[in-house]
C-alpha positions as CSV (number, residue, x, y, z in Angstrom):
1,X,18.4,-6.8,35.0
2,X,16.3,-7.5,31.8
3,X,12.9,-7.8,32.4
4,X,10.8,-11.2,31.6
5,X,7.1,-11.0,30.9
6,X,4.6,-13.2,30.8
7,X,2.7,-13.6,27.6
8,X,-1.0,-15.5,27.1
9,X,-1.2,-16.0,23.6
10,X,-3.9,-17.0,23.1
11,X,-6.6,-18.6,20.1
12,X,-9.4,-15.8,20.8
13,X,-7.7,-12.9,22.9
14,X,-3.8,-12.5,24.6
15,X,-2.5,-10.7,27.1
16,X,1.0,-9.8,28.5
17,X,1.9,-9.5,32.6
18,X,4.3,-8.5,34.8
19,X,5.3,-8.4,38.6
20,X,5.7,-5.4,40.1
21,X,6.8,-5.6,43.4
22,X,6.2,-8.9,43.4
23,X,2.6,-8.7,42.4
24,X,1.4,-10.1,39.2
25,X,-0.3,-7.1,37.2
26,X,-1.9,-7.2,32.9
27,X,-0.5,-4.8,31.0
28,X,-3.4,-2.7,29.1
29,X,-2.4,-0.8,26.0
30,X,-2.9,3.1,25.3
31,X,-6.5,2.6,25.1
32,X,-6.5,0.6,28.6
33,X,-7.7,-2.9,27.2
34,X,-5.6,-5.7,28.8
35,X,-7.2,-8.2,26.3
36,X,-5.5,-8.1,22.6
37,X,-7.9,-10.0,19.9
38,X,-5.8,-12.4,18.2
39,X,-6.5,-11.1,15.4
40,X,-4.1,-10.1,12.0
41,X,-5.9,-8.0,8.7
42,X,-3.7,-7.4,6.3
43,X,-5.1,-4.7,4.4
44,X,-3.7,-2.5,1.3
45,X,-1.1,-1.1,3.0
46,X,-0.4,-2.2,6.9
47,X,-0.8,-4.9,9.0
48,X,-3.6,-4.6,11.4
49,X,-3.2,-6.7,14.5
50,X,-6.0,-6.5,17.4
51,X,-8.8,-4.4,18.1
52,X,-8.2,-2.6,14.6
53,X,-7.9,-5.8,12.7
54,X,-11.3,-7.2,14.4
55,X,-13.0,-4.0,13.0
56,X,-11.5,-4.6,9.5
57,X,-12.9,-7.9,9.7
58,X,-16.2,-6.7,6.9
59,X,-13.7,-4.4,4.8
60,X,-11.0,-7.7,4.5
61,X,-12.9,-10.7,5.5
62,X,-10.5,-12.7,3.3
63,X,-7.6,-11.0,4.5
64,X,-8.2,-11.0,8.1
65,X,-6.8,-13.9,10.5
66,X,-7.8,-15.3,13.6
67,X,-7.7,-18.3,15.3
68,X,-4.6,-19.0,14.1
69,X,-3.0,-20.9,17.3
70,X,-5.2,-23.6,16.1
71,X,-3.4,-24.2,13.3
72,X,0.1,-24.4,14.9
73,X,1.5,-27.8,13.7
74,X,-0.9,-29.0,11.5
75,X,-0.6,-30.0,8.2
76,X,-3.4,-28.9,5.4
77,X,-4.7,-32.3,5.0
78,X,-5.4,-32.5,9.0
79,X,-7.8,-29.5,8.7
80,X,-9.0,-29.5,5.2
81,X,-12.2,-31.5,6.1
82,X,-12.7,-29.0,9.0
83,X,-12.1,-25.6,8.7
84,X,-14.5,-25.3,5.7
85,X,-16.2,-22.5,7.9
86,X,-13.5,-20.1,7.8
87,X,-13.2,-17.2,5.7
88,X,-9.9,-16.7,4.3
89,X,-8.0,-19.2,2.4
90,X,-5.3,-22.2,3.0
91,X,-3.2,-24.5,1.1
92,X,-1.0,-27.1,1.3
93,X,-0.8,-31.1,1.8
94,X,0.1,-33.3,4.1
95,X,3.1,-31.8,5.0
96,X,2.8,-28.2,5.2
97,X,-0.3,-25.5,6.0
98,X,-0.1,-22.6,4.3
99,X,-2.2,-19.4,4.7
100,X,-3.3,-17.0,1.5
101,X,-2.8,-13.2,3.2
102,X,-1.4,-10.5,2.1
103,X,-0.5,-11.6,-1.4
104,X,1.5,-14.6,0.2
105,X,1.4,-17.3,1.3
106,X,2.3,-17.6,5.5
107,X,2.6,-19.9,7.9
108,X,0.7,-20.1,11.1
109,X,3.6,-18.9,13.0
110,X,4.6,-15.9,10.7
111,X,0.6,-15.1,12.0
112,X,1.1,-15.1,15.6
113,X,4.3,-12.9,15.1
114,X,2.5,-10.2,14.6
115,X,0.2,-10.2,18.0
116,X,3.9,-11.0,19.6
117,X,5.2,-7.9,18.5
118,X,1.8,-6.0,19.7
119,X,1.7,-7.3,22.9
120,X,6.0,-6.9,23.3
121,X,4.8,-3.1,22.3
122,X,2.4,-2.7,24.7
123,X,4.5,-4.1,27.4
124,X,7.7,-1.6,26.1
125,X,5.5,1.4,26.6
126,X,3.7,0.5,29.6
127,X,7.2,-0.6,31.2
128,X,9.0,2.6,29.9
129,X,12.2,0.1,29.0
130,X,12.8,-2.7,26.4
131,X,11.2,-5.9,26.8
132,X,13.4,-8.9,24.7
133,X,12.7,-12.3,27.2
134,X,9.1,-13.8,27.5
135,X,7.5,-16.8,29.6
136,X,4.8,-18.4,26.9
137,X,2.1,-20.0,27.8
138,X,0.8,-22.9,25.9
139,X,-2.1,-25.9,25.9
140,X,-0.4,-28.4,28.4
141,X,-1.5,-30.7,25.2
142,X,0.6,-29.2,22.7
143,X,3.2,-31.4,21.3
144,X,6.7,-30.3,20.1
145,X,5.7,-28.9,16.6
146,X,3.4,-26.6,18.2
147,X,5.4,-25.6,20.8
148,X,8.1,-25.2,18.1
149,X,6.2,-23.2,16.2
150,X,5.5,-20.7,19.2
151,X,9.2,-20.2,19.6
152,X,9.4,-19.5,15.9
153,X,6.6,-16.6,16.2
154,X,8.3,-15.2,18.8
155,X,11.7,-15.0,17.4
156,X,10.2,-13.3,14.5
157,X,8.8,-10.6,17.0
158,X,12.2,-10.3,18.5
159,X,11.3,-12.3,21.6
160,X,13.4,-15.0,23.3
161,X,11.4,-17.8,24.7
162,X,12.9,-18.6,28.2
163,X,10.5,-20.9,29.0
164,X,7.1,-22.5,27.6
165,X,5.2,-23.1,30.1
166,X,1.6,-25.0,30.0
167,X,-1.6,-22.9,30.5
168,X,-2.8,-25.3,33.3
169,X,0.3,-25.0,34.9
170,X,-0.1,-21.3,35.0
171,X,-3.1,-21.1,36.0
172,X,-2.5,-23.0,39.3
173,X,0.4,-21.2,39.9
174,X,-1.4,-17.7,39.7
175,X,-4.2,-19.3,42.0
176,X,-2.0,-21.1,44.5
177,X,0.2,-17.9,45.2
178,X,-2.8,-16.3,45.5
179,X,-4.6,-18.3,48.1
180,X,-1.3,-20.4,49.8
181,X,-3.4,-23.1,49.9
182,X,-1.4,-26.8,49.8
183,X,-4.1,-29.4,48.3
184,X,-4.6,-31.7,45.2
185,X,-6.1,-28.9,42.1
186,X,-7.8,-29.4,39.2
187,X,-7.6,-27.3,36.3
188,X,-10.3,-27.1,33.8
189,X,-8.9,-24.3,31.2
190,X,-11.6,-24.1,28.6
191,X,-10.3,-21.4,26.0
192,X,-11.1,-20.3,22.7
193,X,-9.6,-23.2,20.9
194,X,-8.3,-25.5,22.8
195,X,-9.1,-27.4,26.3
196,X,-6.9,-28.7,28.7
197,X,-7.3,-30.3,32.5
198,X,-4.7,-30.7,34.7
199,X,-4.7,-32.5,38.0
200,X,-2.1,-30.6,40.4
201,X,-0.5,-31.1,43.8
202,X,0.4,-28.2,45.6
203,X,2.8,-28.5,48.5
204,X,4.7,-26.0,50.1
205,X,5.4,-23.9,46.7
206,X,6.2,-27.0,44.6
207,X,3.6,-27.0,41.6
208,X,3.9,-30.9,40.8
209,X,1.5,-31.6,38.0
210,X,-0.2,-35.1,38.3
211,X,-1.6,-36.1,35.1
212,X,-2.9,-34.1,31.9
213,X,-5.4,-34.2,29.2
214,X,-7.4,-32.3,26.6
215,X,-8.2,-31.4,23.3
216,X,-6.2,-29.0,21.2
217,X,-9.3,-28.2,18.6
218,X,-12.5,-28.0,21.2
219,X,-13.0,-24.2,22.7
220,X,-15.2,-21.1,22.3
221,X,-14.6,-21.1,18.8
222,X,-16.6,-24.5,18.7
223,X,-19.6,-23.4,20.5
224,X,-19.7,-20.0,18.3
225,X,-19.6,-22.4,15.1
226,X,-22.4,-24.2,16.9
227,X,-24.8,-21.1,17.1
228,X,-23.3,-20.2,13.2
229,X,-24.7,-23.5,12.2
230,X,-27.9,-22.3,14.1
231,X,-28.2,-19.1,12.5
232,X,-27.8,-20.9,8.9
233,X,-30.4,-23.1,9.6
234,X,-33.0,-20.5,11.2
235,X,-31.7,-18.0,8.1
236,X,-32.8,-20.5,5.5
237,X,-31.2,-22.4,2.3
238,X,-31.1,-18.9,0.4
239,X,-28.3,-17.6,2.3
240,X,-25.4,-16.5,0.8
241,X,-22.5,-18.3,2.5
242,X,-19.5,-16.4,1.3
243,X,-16.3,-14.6,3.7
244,X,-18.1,-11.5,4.7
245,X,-21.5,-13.6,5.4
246,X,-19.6,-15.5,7.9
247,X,-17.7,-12.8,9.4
248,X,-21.0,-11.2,10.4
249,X,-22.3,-14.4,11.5
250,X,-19.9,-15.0,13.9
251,X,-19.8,-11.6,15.4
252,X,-23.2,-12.3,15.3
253,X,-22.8,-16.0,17.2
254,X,-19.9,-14.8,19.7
255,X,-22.2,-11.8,20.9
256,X,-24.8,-14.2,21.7
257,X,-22.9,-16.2,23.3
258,X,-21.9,-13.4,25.9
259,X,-25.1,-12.5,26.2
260,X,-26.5,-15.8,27.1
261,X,-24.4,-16.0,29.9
262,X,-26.5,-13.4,31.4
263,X,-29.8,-13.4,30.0
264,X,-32.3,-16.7,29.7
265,X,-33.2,-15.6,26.0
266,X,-31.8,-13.4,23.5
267,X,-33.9,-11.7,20.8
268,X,-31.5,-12.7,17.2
269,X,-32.2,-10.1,14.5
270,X,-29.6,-10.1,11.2
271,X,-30.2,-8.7,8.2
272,X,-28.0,-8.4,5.3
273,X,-29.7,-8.2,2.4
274,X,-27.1,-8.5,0.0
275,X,-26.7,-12.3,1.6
276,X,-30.6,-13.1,1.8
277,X,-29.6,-12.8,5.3
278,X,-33.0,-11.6,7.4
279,X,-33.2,-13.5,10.4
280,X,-35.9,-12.0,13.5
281,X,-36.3,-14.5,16.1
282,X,-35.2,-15.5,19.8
283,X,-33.1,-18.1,21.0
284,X,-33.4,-19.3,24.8
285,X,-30.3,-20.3,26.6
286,X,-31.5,-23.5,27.4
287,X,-31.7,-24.1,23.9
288,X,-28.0,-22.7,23.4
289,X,-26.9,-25.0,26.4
290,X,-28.8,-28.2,23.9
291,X,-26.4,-26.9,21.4
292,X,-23.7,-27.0,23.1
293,X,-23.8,-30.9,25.3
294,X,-21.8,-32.6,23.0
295,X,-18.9,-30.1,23.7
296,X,-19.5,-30.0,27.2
297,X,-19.3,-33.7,27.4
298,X,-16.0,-33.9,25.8
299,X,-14.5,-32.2,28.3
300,X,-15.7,-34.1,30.8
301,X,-14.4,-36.8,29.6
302,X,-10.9,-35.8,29.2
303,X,-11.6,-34.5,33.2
304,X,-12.0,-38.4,33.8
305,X,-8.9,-39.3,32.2
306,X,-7.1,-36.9,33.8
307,X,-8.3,-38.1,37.4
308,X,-7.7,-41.5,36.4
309,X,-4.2,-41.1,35.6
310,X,-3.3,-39.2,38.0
311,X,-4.0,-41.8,40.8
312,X,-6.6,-39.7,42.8
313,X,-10.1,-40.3,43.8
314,X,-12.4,-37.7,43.3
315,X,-12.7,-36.9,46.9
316,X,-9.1,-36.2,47.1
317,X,-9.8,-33.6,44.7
318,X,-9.4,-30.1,47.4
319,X,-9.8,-27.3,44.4
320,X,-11.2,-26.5,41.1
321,X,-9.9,-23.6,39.5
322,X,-11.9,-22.6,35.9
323,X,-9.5,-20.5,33.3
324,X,-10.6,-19.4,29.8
325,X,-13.2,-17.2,28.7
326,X,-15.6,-20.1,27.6
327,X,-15.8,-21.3,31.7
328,X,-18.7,-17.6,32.0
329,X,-21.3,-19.9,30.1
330,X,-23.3,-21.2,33.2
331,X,-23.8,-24.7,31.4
332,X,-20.0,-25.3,32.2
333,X,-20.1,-24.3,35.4
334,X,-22.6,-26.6,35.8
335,X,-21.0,-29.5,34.6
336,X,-17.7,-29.1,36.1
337,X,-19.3,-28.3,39.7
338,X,-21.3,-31.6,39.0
339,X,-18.7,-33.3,37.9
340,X,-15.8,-32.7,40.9
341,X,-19.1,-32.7,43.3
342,X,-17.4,-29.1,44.9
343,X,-18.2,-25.5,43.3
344,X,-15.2,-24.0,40.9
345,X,-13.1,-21.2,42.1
346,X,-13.5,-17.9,40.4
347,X,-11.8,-15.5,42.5
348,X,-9.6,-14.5,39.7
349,X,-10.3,-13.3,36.1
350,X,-10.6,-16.5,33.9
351,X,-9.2,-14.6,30.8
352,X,-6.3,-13.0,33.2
353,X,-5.0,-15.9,35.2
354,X,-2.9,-17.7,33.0
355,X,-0.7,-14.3,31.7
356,X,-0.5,-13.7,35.9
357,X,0.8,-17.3,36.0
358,X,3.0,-16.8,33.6
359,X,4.7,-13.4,35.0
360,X,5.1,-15.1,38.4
361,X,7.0,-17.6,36.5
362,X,9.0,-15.1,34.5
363,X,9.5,-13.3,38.1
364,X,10.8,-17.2,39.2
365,X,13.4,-17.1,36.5
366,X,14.9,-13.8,36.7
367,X,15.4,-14.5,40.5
368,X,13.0,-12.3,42.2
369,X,11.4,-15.5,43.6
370,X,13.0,-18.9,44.8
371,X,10.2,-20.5,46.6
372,X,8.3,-22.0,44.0
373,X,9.0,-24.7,41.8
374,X,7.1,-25.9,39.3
375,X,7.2,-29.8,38.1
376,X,5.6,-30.4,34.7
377,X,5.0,-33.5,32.8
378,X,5.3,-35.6,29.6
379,X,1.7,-35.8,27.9
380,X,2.8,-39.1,26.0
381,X,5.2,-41.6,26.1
382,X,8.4,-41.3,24.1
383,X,10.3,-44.4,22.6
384,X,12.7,-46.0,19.5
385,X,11.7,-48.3,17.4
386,X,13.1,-52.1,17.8
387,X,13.4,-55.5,16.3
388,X,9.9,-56.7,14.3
389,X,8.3,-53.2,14.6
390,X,7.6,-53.1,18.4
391,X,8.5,-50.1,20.2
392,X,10.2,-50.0,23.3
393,X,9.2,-47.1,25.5
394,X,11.6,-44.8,27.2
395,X,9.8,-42.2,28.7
396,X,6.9,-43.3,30.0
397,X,3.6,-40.3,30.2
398,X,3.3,-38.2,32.7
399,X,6.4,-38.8,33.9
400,X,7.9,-35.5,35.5
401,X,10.0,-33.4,33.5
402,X,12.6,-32.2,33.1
403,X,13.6,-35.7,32.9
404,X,16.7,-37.5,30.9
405,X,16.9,-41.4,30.4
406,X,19.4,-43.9,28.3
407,X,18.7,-47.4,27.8
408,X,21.7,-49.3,25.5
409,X,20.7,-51.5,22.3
410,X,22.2,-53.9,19.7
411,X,22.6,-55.0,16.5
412,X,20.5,-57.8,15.1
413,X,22.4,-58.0,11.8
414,X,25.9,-58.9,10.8
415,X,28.3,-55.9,10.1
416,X,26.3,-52.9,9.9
417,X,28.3,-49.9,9.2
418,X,25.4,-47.3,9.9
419,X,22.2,-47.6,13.2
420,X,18.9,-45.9,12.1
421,X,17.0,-44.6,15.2
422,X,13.4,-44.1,14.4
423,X,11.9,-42.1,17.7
424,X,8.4,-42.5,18.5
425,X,5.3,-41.0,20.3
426,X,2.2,-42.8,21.5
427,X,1.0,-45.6,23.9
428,X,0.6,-48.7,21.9
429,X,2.9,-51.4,21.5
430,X,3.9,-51.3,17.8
431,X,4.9,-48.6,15.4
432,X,2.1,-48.8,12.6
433,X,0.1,-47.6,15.7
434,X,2.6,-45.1,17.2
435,X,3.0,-41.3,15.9
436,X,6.4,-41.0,13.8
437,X,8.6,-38.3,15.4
438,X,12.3,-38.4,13.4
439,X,14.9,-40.4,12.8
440,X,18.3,-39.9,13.2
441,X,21.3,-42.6,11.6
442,X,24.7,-43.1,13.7
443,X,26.9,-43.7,10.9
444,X,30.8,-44.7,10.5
445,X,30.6,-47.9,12.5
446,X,33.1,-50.6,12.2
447,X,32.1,-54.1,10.9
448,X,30.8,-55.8,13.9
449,X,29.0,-59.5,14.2
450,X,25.3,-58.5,15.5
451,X,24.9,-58.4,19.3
452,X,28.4,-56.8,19.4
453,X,27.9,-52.9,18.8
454,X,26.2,-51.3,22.0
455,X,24.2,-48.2,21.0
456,X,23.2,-45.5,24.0
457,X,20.1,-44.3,23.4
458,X,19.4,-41.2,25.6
459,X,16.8,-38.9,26.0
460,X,16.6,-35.7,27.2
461,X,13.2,-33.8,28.0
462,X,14.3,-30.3,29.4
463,X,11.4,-27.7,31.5
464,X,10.0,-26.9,28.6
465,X,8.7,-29.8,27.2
466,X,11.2,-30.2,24.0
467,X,13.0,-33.5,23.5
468,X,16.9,-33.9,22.9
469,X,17.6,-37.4,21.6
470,X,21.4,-38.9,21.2
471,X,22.5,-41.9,20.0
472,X,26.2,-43.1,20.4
473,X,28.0,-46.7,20.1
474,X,30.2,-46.9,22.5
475,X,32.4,-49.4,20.8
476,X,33.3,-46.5,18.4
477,X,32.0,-43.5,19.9
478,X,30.0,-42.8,16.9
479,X,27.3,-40.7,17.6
480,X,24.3,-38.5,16.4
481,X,21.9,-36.4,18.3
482,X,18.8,-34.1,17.4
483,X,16.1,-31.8,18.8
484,X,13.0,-33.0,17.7
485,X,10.5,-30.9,15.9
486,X,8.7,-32.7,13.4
487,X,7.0,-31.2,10.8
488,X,3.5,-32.0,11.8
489,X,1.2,-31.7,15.0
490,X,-0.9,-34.6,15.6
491,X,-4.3,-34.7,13.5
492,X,-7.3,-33.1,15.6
493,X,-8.7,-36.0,17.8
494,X,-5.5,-37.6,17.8
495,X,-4.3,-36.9,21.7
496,X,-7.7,-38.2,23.3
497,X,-7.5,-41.2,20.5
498,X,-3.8,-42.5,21.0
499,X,-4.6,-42.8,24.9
500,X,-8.3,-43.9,24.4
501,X,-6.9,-47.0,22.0
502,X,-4.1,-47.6,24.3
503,X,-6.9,-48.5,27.2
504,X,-9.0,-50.2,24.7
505,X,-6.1,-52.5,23.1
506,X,-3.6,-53.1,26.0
507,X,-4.8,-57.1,26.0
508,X,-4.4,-57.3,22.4
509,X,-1.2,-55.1,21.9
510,X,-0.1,-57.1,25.0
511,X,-0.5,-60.2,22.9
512,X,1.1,-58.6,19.6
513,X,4.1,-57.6,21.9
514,X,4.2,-60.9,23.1
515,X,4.4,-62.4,19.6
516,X,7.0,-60.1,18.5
517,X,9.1,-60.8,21.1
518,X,9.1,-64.5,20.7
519,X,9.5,-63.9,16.4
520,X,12.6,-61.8,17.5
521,X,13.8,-64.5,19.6
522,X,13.1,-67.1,17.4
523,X,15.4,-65.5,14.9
524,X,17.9,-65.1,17.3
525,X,18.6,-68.7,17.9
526,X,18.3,-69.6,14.0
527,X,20.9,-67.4,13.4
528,X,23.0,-68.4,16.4
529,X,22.4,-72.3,15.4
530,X,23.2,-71.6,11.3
531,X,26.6,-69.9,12.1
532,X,27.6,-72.7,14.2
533,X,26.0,-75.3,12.0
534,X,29.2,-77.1,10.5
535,X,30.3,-77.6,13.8
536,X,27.2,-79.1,15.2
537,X,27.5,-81.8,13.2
538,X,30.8,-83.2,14.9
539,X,29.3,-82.4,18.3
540,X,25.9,-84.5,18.1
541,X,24.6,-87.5,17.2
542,X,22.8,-87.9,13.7
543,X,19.3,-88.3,15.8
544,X,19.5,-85.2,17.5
545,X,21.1,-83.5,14.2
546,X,18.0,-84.4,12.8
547,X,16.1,-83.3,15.5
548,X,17.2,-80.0,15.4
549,X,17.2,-79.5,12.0
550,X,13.4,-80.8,12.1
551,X,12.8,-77.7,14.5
552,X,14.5,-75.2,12.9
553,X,12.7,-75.8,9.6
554,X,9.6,-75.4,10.9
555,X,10.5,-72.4,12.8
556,X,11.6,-71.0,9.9
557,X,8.3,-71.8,8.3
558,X,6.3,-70.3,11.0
559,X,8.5,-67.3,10.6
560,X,7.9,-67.0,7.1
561,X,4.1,-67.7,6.6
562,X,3.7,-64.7,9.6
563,X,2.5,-67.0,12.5
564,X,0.1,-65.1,14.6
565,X,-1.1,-68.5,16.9
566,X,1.2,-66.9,20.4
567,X,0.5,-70.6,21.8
568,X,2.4,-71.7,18.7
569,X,5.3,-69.7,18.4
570,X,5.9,-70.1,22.2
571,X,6.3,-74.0,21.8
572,X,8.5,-73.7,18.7
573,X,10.7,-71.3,20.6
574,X,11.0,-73.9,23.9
575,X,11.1,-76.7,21.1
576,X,14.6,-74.7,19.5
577,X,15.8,-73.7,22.9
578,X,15.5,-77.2,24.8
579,X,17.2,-78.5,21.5
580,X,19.7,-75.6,21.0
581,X,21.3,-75.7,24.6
582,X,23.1,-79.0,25.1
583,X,24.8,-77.7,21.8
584,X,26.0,-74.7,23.4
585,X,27.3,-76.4,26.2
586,X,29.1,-78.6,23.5
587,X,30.4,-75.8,22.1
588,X,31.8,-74.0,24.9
589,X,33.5,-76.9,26.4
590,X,34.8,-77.7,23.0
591,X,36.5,-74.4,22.2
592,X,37.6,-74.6,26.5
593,X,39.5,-77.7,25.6
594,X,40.8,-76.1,22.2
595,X,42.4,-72.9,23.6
596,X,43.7,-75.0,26.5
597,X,45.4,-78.0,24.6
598,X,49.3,-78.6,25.1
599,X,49.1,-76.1,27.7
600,X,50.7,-76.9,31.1
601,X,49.2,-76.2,34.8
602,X,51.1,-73.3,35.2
603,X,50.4,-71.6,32.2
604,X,46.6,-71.9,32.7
């Protein structure tokens, strides 16, 4: 059998693991690091990738790449306001992201290849044997155009992807096997670029994750940018800010950041002439730790969300495990252990334990284990667009995946030959406030009267987190279907925001849904009434003809001018339906008595 390893790949450093007799091992290379910078130079004549790129980084500060994971599924015009700090150079709009290397221009993912290929190298000569199936590890906050664009890295390295698997997730795993505890886990996973919590319940070897939240672009990277800025402002307005200036300086602001974990001040001294760089001074770390509050306080936040959605009070809360390098500074120790009232456990490597995670999964999947299952969830609710631009939700977050659901639709217009099915992502009620995911059109459909066609909407969420979406009328047995990987990861705050705005605006969207709804059924029974209209008028009297028509008319007004008074479109929807359904009744018994004239007992 084929061996699966488990790969960290990560925004700062990644690793690749593997079980050996069971036990979840890193992988170091020739050298015996088991921590592979992130890191891509392309110089003259090669492509650098790791610890030789990071010591190109002065000789092609242009050229060289890193961070890159941050960029998976963003579009230039998400990051072009910031990512002025960065020292080689992107294009694009707001579509596409490219990256200037090399003499091309890349994408994000043909970036991350490259430390694929390393780390599948590593793991080929540590192994002795070929190594073509990974476990990937990603931010549990990813959406699908990241994780799509991980799968895309690794098939350029000549990896398949059996599963992507969320850091958090990982994490937990690694810890739980390693301490067979059973008991409600947190997960604060604070790493270069991104920042996830996950709120776990461990039973008996099942791994079900509770609730999620996060930040894709808050990490290490952030707090070195915040003792760049420092540096800048100590160094003086003379400095010349250019590629290789601000290579050194963050070499410069990631060193100090080390140290400062250890050390209550750290003497600063830079000088680079050629920049009007000379900087001599000290910072303390409780000056750093200033710095650095508004970071900490954003994930703190997100660690509230997380415990509110999952449904647990704090004191249910039996573990806190810390993963990521960026958990070593002390001020986020010191926060979390505040936070969760309970100190964090550290009994493995923060930088190791989500690769060992992800090699006990990869051991779960080739069958050498089959007593733990993990049970991941949906970060944000998935749904279609419907009538009057509300969206009707059919996945609901944190719902347990993998997961499939159909829920069957209509038609709200006459004789239409072709369904468009716009599929959404977010927590409010209406669309203009929803992320656009695709569309897909069921086309080829007979001439039906609307409310005849019935379209089966299902969707299909499989273990690692990518959506399958079909459509079919069942009438015809038309049908589309599509994987969904959109073009664009949400913008950088936009994960924390759609949830944040779906607390703050439930009343109101609750009163927008409300109005559409009654719009929608308003239009309905004008509809209904017009096409039956001639007929009406033999069935009822010229006052409640009248009557009627008195109603409609202003319904239709109301419909027209965009009433937005709920109060008033709820009366004029009673007003039509109290008037509307002695006609029906009409109706029905008159078309009984037409199909049963001249027709004897027996033939009834």
């Amino acid at each position: 059998m084929s061996v699966i390893v488990g790969i960290d790949l990560g925004t700062t450093n990644s690793l690749v693991s593997v079980c050996k007799d069971g036990v979840p091992v890193v992988l170091t290379d020739a050298d015996g690091n088991c921590m592979l910078p992130s890191v891509v130079t392309f110089a003259e004549d090669a492509v650098l990738v790791g610890h030789e790129a990071r010591r190109q980084f002065l000789k092609y500060p242009e050229q060289t790449i890193y961070s890159v994971k941050r960029l998976f599924g963003k579009s230039y015009s998400d990051l072009k306001d910031s990512v002025s700090h960065l020292p080689f150079q992107m294009t694009g709009d707001n579509s596409s992201l490219k990256i200037k290397a090399g003499g091309r221009e890349l994408q994000a993912f043909e970036i991350s290849s490259h430390v694929l290929a390393k780390l599948k190298a590593i793991a080929e000569s540590s192994l002795g044997q070929p190594v073509e199936k990974a476990v990937i590890t990603v931010p549990a906050w990813f959406d699908d155009a990241q994780r799509n664009e991980t799968r895309h890295a690794a098939r350029l390295a000549n990896l398949e992807v059996v599963r992507i698997l969320n850091e958090p997730t990982a994490a937990a795993l690694a810890y739980g096997l390693d301490t067979k505890k059973n008991g409600k886990i947190a997960v604060y996973d604070l790493g270069g670029g991104t920042f996830d919590v996950s709120i776990l319940d461990l039973c008996d070897g099942v791994f079900q994750v509770l609730s999620t939240s996060g930040d894709t672009f808050l990490g290490g990277d952030d707090m070195d940018q915040v003792l760049v800025d420092w540096i800048i402002q100590k160094a003086g307005p003379d400095v010349i800010l250019d590629a290789e200036s601000r290579i050194a300086m963050k070499f410069a602001a990631e060193q100090l950041k080390i140290r400062l974990t250890e050390k209550e001040e750290v003497e600063v001294k830079l000088h680079f002439p050629a920049k009007n760089l000379n900087l001599d001074t000290v910072i303390m770390r409780s000056e750093f730790e200033d710095l650095i509050k508004p970071l900490i306080k954003r994930t703190i936040k997100s660690c509230q969300t997380a415990l509110k959605d999952s449904g647990l009070e704090l004191s249910e809360i039996t573990s806190v495990v810390l993963v990521g390098g960026a958990t070593r500074v002390p001020a986020i120790r010191k926060a979390v252990k505040e936070y969760f009232e309970k100190t964090p456990f550290t009994g493995i490597n923060p930088d190791e334990v989500v690769a060992l995670g992800a090699s006990v999964q990869a051991l779960v999947l080739s069958g050498g284990r089959r007593d733990v299952l993990l049970l991941d969830v949906i970060p944000l609710s998935l749904g279609i667009e419907t009538l009057g631009g509300a969206v009707t939700k059919i996945l609901l977050r944190n719902t347990t995946i993998p997961v499939s659901a159909t829920e069957e639709f209509t038609t709200s217009v006459d004789n239409q030959t072709a369904i468009t099915v716009h599929v959404l992502q977010g927590e409010r009620e209406l669309v203009e406030d929803c992320r656009s995911l695709i569309r897909l059109k069921v086309k080829n459909l007979p001439p039906m009267p609307a409310g005849l066609p019935r379209l089966q909407v299902s969707f299909t969420v499989d273990e690692n987190g990518v959506l399958s979406v079909k459509a079919m009328e069942t009438r015809s047995s038309q049908s589309a279907s599509v994987e969904v990987f959109p073009s664009i990861g949400l913008s950088l705050d936009a994960v924390d925001k759609i949830v944040e705005e779906s607390i703050d605006h439930a009343m109101d969207d609750f009163d927008v849904r409300m109005l559409v709804e009654l719009r929608n059924k308003a239009e309905r029974i004008i509809v209904a009434t017009d096409r039956v209209w001639v007929k009406a008028q033999s069935l009822m009297s010229n006052k409640d003809i009248h009557e009627l028509e008195t109603a409609l008319n202003e319904t239709k007004m109301a419909l027209k001018r965009g009433e937005k008074d709920k109060e008033k479109m709820q009366n004029l929807v009673d007003r039509l339906g109290d008037l509307t359904r002695p006609l029906a009744d009409k109706i029905f018994t008159s078309a009984t008595e037409d199909v049963l004239v001249g027709k004897s007992v027996a033939e009834i």
